[in-house]
C-alpha positions as semicolon CSV with decimal commas, in nm:
position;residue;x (nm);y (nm);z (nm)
1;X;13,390;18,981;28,197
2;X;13,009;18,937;28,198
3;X;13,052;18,649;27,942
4;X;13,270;18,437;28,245
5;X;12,959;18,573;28,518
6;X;12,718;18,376;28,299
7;X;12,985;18,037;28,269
8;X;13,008;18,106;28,616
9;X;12,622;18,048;28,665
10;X;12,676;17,752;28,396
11;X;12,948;17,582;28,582
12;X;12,720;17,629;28,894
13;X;12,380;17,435;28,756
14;X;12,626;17,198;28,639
15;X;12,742;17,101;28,951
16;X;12,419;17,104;29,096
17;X;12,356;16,812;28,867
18;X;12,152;17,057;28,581
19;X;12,210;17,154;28,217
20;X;12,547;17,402;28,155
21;X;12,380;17,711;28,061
22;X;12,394;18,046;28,251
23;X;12,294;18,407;28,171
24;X;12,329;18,759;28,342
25;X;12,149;19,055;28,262
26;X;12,378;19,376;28,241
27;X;12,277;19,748;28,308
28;X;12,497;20,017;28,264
29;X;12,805;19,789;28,324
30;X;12,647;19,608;28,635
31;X;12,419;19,249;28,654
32;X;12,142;19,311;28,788
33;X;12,041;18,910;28,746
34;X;12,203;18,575;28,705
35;X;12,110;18,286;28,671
36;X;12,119;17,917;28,529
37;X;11,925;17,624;28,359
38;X;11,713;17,491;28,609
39;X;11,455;17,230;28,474
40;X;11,644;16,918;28,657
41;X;11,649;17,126;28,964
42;X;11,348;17,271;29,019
43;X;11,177;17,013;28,786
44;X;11,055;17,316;28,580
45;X;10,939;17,308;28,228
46;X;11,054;17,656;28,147
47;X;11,343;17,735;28,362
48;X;11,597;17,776;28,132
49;X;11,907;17,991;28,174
50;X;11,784;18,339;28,085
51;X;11,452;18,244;28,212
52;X;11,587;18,210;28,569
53;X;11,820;18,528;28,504
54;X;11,516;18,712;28,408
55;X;11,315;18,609;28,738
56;X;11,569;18,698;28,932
57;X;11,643;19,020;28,804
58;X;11,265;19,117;28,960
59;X;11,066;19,295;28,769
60;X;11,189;19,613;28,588
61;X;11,005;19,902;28,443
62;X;11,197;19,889;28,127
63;X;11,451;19,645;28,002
64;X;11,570;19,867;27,696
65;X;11,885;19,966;27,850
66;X;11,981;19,606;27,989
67;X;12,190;19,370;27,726
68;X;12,183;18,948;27,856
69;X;12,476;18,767;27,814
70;X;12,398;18,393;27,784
71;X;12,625;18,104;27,713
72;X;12,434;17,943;27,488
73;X;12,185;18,027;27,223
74;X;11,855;18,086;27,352
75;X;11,602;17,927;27,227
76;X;11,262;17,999;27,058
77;X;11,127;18,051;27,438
78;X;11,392;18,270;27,538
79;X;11,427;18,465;27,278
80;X;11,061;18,529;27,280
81;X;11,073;18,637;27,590
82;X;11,398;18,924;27,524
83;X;11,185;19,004;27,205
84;X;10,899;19,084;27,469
85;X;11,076;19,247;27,755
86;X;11,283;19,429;27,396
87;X;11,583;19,389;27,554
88;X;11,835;19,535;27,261
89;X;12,119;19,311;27,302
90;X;12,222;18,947;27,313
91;X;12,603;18,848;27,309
92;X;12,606;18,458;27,301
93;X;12,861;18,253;27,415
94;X;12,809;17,998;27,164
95;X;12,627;17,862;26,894
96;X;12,770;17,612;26,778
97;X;12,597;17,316;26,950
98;X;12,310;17,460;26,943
99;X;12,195;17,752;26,691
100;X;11,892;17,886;26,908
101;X;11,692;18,172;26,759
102;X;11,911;18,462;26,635
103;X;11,777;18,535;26,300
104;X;11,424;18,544;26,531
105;X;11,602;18,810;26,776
106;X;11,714;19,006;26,469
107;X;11,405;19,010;26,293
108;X;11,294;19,270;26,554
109;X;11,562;19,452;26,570
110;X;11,795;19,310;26,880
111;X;12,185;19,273;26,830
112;X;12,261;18,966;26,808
113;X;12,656;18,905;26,909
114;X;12,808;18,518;26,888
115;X;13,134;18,492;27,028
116;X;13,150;18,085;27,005
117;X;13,395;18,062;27,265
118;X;13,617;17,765;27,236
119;X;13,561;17,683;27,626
120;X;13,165;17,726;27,644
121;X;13,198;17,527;27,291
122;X;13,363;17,212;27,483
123;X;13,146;17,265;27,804
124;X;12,848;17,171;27,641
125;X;12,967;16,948;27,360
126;X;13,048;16,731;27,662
127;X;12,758;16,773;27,854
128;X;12,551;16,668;27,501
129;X;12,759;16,345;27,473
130;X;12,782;16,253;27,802
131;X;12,375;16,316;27,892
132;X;12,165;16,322;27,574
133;X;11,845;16,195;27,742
134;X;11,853;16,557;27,943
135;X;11,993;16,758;27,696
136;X;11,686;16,626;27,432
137;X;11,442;16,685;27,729
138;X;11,580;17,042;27,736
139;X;11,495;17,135;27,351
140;X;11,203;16,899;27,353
141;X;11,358;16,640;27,094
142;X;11,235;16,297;27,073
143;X;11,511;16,048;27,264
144;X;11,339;15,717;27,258
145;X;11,227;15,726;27,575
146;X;10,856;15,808;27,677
């Protein structure tokens, strides 16, 4: 359920002409933020998925009863940032096209939960063929282009 609210938020950066990747964060069974990769968008440097899903949540007093769902790994930024607010609980959409951090996460203690669904799985294989200029930009890899 919370894992199709956070393709949801995917599906809705994608269309906005952004990267696939979406994240809600979930307290006692309701989101209390959403949102979705938003560095073409907003020409950010750091608004990735849980990033913006973190921002819009507002600011909480504690984050230790929340769990964020994300579609993709997060990255070293990302899951800095969860280690930091100590939120206990990722479950990850998928990790197969990108591994992200989880070993990181788990190192101080959050549960780390990769489902590698098959649809999230295609959604951003094909967004990493079909745009790998942006999708470099968005882990900071080299793509030939200055």
């Amino acid at each position: 359920m919370f894992m199709n609210e956070a393709k949801a938020e995917a599906l809705k950066g994608l269309s906005e002409g952004g990267i696939p990747i979406g994240s809600v964060l979930v307290r006692n069974g309701v989101i209390i933020g959403r949102g979705h990769n938003q560095r073409v968008q907003q020409g950010s440097a750091i608004l990735h998925g849980e990033m913006d899903c973190l921002m819009n949540a507002g600011r909480q007093r504690s984050y230790r009863d929340t769990a964020i769902y994300s579609t993709l790994s997060p990255c070293m930024m990302c899951s800095g940032t969860i280690v930091q607010f100590k939120i206990p609980r990722v479950i990850v959409g998928e990790a197969h096209n990108f591994p992200g951090a989880p070993d990181f996460m788990r190192s101080h203690g959050i549960e780390v939960v990769v489902l590698n669904d098959p649809s999230l799985v295609t959604m951003m294989g094909e967004f990493i063929r079909s745009r790998p200029e942006l999708w470099n930009e968005d882990i900071a890899e080299e793509s030939g282009v200055s």
